[in-house]
C-alpha positions as a Markdown table, in Angstrom:
| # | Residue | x | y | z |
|---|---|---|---|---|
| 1 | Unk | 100.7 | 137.3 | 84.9 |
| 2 | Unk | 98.3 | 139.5 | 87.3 |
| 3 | Unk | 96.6 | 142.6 | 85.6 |
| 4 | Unk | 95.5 | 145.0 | 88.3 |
| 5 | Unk | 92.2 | 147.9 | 87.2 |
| 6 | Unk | 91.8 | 150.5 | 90.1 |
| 7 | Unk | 89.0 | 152.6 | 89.7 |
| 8 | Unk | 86.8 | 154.8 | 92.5 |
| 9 | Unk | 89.0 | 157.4 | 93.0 |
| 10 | Unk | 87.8 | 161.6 | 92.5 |
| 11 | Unk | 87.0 | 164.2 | 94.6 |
| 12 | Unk | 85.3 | 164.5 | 98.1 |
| 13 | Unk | 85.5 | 167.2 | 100.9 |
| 14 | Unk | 87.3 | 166.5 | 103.9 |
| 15 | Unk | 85.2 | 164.0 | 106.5 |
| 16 | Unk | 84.0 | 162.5 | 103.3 |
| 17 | Unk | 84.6 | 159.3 | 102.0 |
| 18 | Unk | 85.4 | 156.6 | 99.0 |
| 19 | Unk | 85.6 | 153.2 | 98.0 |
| 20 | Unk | 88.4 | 152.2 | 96.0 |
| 21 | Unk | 88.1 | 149.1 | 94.1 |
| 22 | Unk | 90.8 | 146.5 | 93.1 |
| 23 | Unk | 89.8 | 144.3 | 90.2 |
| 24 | Unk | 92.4 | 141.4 | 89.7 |
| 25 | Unk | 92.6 | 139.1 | 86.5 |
| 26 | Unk | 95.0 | 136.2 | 86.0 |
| 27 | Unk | 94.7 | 135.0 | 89.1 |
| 28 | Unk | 92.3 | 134.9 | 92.2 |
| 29 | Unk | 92.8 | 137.4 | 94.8 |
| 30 | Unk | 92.4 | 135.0 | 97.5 |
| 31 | Unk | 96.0 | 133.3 | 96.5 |
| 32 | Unk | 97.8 | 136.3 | 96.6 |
| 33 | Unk | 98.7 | 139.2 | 98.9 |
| 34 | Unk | 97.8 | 142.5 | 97.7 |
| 35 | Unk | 98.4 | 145.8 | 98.7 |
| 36 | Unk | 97.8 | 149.3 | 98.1 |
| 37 | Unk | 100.0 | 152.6 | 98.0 |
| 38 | Unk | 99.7 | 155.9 | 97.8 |
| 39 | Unk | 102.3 | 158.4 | 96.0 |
| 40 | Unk | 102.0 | 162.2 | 95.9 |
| 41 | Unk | 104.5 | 164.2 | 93.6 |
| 42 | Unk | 108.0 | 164.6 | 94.7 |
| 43 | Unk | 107.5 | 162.2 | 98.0 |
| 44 | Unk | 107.9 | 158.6 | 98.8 |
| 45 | Unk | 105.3 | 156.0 | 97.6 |
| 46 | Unk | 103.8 | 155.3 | 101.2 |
| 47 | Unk | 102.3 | 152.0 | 102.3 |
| 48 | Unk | 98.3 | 152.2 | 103.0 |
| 49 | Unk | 97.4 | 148.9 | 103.7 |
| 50 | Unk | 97.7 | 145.4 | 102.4 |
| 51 | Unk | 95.3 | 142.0 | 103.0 |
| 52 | Unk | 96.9 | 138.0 | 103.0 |
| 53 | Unk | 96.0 | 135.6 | 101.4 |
| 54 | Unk | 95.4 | 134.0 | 104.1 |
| 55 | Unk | 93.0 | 137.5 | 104.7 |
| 56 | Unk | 95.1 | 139.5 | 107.6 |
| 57 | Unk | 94.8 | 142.6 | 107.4 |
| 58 | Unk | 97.8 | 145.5 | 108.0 |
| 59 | Unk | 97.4 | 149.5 | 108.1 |
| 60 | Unk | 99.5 | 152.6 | 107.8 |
| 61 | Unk | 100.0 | 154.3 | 110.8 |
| 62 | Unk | 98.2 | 157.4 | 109.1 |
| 63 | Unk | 95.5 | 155.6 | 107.9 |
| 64 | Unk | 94.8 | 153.3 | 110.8 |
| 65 | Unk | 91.0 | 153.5 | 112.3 |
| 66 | Unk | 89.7 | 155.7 | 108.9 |
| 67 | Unk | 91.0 | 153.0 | 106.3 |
| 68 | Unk | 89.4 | 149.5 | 105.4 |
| 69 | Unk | 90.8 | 146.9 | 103.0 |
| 70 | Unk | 88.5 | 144.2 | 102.3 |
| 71 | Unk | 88.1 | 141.3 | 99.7 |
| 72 | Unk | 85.1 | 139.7 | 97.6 |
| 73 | Unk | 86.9 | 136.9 | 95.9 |
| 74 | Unk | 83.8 | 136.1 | 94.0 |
| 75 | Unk | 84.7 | 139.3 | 92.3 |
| 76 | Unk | 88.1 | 139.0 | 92.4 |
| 77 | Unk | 88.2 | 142.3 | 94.0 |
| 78 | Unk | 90.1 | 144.3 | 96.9 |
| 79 | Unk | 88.5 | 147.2 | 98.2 |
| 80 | Unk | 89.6 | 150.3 | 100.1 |
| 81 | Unk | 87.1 | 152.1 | 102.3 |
| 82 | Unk | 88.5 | 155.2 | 102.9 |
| 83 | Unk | 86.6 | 157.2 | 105.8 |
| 84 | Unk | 87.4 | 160.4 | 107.6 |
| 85 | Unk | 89.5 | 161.6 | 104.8 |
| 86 | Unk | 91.7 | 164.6 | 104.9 |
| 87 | Unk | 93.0 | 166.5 | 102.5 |
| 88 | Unk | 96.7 | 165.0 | 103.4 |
| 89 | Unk | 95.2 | 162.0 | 101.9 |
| 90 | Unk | 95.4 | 163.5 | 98.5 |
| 91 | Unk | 97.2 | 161.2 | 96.3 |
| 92 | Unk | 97.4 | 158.8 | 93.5 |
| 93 | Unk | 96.2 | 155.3 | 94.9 |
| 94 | Unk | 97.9 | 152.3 | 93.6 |
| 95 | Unk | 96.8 | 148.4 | 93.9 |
| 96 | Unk | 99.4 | 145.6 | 94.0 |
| 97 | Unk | 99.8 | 142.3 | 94.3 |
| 98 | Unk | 102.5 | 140.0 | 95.8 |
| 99 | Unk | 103.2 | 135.9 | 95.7 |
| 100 | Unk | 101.8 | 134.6 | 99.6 |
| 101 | Unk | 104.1 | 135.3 | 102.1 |
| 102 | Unk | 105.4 | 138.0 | 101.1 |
| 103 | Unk | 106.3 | 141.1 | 103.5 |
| 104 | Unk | 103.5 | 143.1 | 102.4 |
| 105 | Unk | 104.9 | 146.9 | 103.6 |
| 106 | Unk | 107.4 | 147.2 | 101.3 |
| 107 | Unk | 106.6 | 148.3 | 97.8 |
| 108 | Unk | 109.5 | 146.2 | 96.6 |
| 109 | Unk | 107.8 | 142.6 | 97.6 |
| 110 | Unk | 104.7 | 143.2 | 94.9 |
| 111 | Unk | 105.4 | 142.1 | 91.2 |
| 112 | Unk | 102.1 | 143.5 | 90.0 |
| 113 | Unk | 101.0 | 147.1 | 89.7 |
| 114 | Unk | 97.6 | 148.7 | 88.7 |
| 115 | Unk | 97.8 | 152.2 | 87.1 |
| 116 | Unk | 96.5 | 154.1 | 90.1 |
| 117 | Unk | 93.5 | 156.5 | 90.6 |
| 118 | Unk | 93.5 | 159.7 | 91.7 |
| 119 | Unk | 92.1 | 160.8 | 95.1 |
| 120 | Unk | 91.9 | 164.4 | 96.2 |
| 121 | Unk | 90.3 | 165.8 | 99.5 |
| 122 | Unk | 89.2 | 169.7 | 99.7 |
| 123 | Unk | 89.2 | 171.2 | 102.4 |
């Protein structure tokens, strides 16, 4: 079993920026693939971007070149730098994690959910 604590999230003025964090417990970050999500009210849960195991990296189309996903498995933590945010970027910000080799776009691969953290940009 994988337990999954966001935390980082609040509010920051457009061109701003935050670092979500990602703690894992259960098992070590560097044996799984883990992901995070973004959901806003009344719209799709979209995909924001997701590490391997193996430690390659994948982005959203909207996020790509502002967003970073990094690991420190002597944490146990993944980490989103968020950069150049906009106030589309509003949204709850979930963590997840998925067994290796999963296809790690797709909400439905990841067995493990954090509770998110909120994120809003002003403008």
């Amino acid at each position: 079993q994988v337990q999954l604590v966001e935390s980082g999230g609040g509010l920051v003025q457009a061109g701003g920026s935050l670092r979500l964090s990602c703690l894992a417990s259960g098992r070590t970050v560097d044996t799984l693939g883990v992901g995070w999500f973004r959901q806003v009210p009344g719209k799709e849960r979209e995909f924001v971007a997701s590490i391997r195991a193996i430690g390659r990296t994948y982005y959203g189309d909207s996020v790509k070149d502002r967003f970073i996903i990094s690991r420190d498995n002597a944490k146990n933590t993944v980490y989103l730098q968020l950069n150049s945010l906009k106030p589309e970027d509003t949204a709850v910000y979930f963590c997840a994690a998925a067994n290796a080799g999963a296809e790690l776009r797709r909400g439905a691969s990841y067995d493990y959910w954090g509770q998110g953290t909120q994120v809003t940009v002003s403008s």
